[in-house]
Residue frames as qw, qx, qy, qz and C-alpha x, y, z in Angstrom:
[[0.157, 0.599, 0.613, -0.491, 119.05, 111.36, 132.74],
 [0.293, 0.565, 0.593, 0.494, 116.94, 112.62, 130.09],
 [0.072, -0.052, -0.066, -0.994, 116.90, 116.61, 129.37],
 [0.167, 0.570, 0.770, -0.234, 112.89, 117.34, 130.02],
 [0.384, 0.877, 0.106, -0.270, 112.59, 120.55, 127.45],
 [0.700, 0.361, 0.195, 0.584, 114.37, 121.05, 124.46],
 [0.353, -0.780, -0.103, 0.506, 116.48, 124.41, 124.39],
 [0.382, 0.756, 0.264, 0.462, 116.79, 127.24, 121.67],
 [0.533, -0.466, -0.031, 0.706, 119.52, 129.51, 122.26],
 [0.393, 0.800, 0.354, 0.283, 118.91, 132.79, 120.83],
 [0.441, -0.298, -0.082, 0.843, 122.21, 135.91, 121.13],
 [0.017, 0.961, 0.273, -0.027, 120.88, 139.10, 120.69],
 [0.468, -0.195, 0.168, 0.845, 124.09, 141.80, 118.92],
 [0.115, 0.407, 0.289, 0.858, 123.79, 145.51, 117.76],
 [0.263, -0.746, -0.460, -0.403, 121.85, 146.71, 120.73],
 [0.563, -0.456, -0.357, 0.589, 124.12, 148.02, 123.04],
 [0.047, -0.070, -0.006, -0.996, 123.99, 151.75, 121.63],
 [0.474, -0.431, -0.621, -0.452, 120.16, 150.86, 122.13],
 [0.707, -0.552, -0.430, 0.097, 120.66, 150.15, 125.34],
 [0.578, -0.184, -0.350, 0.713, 123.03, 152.71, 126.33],
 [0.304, -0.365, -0.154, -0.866, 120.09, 155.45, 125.49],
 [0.677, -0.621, -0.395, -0.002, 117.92, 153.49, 128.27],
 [0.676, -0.210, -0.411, 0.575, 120.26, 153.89, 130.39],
 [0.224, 0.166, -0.002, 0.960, 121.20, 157.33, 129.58],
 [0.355, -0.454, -0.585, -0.571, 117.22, 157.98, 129.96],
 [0.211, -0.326, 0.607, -0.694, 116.55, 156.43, 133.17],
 [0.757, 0.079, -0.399, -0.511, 114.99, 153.81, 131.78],
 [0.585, -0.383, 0.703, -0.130, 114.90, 150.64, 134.18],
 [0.442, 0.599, -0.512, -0.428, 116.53, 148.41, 131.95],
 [0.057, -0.065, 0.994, -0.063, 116.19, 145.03, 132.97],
 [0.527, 0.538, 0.490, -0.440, 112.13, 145.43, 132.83],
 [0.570, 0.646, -0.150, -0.485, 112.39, 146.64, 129.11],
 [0.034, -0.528, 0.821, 0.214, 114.80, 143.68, 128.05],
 [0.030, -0.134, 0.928, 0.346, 112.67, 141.64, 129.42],
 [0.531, 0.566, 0.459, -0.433, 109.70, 142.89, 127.85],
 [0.405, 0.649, -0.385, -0.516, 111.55, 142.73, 124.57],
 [0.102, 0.314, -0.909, -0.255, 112.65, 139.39, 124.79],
 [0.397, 0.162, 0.889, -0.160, 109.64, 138.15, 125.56],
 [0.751, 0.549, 0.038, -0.365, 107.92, 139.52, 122.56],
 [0.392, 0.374, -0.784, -0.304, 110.47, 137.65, 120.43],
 [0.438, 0.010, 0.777, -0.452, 109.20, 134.95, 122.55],
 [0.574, 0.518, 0.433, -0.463, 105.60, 135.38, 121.49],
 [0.774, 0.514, 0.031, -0.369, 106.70, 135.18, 118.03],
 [0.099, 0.416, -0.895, -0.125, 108.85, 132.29, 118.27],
 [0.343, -0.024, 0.894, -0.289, 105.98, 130.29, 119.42],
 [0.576, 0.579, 0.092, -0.569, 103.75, 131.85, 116.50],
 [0.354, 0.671, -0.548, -0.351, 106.34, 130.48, 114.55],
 [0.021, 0.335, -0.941, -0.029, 106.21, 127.01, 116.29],
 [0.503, -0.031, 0.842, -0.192, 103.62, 126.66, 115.78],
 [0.338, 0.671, -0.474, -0.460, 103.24, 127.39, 111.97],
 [0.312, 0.512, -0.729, -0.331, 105.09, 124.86, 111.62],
 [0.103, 0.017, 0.983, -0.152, 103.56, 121.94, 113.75],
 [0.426, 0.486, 0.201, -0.736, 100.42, 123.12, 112.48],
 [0.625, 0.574, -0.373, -0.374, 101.64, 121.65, 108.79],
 [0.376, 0.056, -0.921, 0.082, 102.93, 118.26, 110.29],
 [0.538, -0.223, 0.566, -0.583, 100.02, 117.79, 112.98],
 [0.618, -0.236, -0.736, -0.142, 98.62, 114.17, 113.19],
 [0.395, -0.620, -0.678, -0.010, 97.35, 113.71, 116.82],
 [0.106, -0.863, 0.018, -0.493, 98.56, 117.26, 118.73],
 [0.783, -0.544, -0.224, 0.203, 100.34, 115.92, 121.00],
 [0.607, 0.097, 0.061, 0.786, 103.49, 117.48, 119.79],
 [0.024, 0.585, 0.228, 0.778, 101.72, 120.57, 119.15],
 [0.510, -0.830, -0.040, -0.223, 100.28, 120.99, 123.34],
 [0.775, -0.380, -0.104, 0.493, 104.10, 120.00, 124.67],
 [0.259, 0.674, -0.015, 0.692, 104.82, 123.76, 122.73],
 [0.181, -0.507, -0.245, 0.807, 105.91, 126.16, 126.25],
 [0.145, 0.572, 0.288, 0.754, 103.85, 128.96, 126.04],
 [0.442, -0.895, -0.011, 0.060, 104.06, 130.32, 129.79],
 [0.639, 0.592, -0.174, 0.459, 106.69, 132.56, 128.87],
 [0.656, -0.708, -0.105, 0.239, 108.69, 133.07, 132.28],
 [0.573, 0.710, -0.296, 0.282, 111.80, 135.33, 131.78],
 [0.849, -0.443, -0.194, 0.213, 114.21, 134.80, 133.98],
 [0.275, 0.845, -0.293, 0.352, 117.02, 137.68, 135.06],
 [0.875, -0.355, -0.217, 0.247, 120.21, 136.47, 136.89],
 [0.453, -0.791, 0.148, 0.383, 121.79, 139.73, 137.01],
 [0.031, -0.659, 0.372, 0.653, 124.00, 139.00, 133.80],
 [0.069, 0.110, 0.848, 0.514, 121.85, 137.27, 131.20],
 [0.592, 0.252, 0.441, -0.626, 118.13, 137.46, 130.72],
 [0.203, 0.080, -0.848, -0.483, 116.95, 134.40, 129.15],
 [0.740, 0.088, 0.347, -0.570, 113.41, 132.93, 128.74],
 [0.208, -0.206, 0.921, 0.259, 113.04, 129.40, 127.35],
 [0.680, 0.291, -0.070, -0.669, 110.76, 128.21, 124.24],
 [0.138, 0.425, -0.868, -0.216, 110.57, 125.17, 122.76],
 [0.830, -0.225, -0.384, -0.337, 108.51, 121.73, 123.43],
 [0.537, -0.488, 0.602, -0.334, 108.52, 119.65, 126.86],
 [0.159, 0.424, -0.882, -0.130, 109.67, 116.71, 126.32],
 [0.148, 0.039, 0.950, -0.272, 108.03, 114.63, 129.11],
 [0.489, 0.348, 0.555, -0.576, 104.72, 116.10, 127.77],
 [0.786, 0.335, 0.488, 0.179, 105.48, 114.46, 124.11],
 [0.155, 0.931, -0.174, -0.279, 107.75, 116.80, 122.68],
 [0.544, -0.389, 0.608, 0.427, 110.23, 114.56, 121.66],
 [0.622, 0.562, 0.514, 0.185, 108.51, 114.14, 118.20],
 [0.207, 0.941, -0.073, -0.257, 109.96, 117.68, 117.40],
 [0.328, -0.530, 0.656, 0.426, 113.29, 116.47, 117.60],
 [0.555, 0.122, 0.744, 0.352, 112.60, 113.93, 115.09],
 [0.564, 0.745, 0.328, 0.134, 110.53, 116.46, 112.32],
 [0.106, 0.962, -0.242, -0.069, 113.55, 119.15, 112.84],
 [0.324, -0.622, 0.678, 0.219, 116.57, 116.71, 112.95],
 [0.833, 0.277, -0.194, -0.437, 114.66, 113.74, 110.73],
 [0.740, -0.245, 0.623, -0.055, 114.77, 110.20, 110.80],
 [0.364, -0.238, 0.785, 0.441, 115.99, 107.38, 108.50],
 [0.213, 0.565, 0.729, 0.323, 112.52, 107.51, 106.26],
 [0.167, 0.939, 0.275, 0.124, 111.54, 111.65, 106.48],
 [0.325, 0.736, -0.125, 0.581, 113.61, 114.62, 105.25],
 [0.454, -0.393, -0.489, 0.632, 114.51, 116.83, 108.09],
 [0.153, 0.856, 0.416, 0.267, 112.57, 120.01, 108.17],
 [0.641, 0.011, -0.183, 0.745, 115.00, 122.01, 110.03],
 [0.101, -0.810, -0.392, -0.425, 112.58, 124.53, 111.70],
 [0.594, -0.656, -0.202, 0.419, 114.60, 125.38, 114.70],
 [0.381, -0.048, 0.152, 0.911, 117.74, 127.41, 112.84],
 [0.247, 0.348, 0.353, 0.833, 115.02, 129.30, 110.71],
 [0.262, -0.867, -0.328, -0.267, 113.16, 130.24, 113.19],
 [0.562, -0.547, -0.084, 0.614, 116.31, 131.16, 115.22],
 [0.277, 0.134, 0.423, 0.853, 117.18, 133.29, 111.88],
 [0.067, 0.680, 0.633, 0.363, 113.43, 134.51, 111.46],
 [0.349, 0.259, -0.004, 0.901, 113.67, 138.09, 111.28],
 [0.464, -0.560, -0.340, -0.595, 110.68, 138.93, 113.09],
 [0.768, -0.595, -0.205, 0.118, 111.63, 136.95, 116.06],
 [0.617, -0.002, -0.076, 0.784, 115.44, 138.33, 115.92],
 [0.065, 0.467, 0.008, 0.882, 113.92, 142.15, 115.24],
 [0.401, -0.728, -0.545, -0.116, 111.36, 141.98, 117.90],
 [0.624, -0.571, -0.185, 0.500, 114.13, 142.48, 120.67],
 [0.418, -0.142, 0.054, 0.896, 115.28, 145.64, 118.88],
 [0.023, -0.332, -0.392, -0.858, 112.30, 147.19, 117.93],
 [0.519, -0.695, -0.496, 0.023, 110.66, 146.77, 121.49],
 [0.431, -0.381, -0.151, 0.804, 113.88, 148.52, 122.90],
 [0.130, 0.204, 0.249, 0.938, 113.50, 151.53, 120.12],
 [0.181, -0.591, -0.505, -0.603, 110.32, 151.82, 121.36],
 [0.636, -0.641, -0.336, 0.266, 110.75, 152.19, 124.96],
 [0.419, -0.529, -0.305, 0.673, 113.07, 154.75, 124.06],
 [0.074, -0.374, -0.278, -0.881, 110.82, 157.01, 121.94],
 [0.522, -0.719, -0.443, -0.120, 108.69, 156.72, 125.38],
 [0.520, -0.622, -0.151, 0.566, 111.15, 158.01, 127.59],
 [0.188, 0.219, 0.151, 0.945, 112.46, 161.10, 125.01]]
């Protein structure tokens, strides 16, 4: 059975002394997490679309982008998924980021996993939540 969304792991390190000043605060820390991760979110999708923006030919690829950003907390992860839906013609991503036998591969998935905006959001949303609570 065919996967129906493509999936973009993203690990988040260096923010546990971040998070152990929430804490220390009284900050409810599962709400601020995930209001940080979803701004990396928001500018992972700025970033996908950037790029499908500079390959578009009919948009289909470009409306199967997720951009009802749902986080999801299960107690010990909080993850929120980005990426394209498959069933709703997303599959074309695969091919412009992995590439076929006639085009390059464009390999937009790592650099936006790398892109330093979308990697700093989640640590500069926390720092701010806890120059609110000081």
């Amino acid at each position: 059975m065919a996967r129906k969304k493509t999936k973009c792991t993203m690990t988040f390190t260096g923010v546990d002394e971040i998070i152990h000043d929430i804490e220390r605060l009284g900050g409810d820390i599962p709400k601020i997490v995930e209001k940080a991760v979803t701004k990396s979110g928001e500018l992972a999708i700025q970033e996908y679309l950037k790029v499908i923006d500079q390959h578009r030919y009919s948009g289909l690829t470009e409306d199967s982008i997720e951009t009802n950003l749902n986080v999801k907390n299960d107690g010990e992860k909080i993850t929120l998924q980005t990426g394209f839906d498959i069933s709703k013609g997303g599959v074309a991503s695969i091919w412009l980021d992995r590439g076929t036998p006639v085009q390059k591969p464009v390999k937009f998935i790592q650099k936006i996993k790398r892109n330093k905006a979308v990697k700093g959001a989640v640590e500069d949303t926390l720092e701010k939540e806890v120059k609110k609570l000081l």
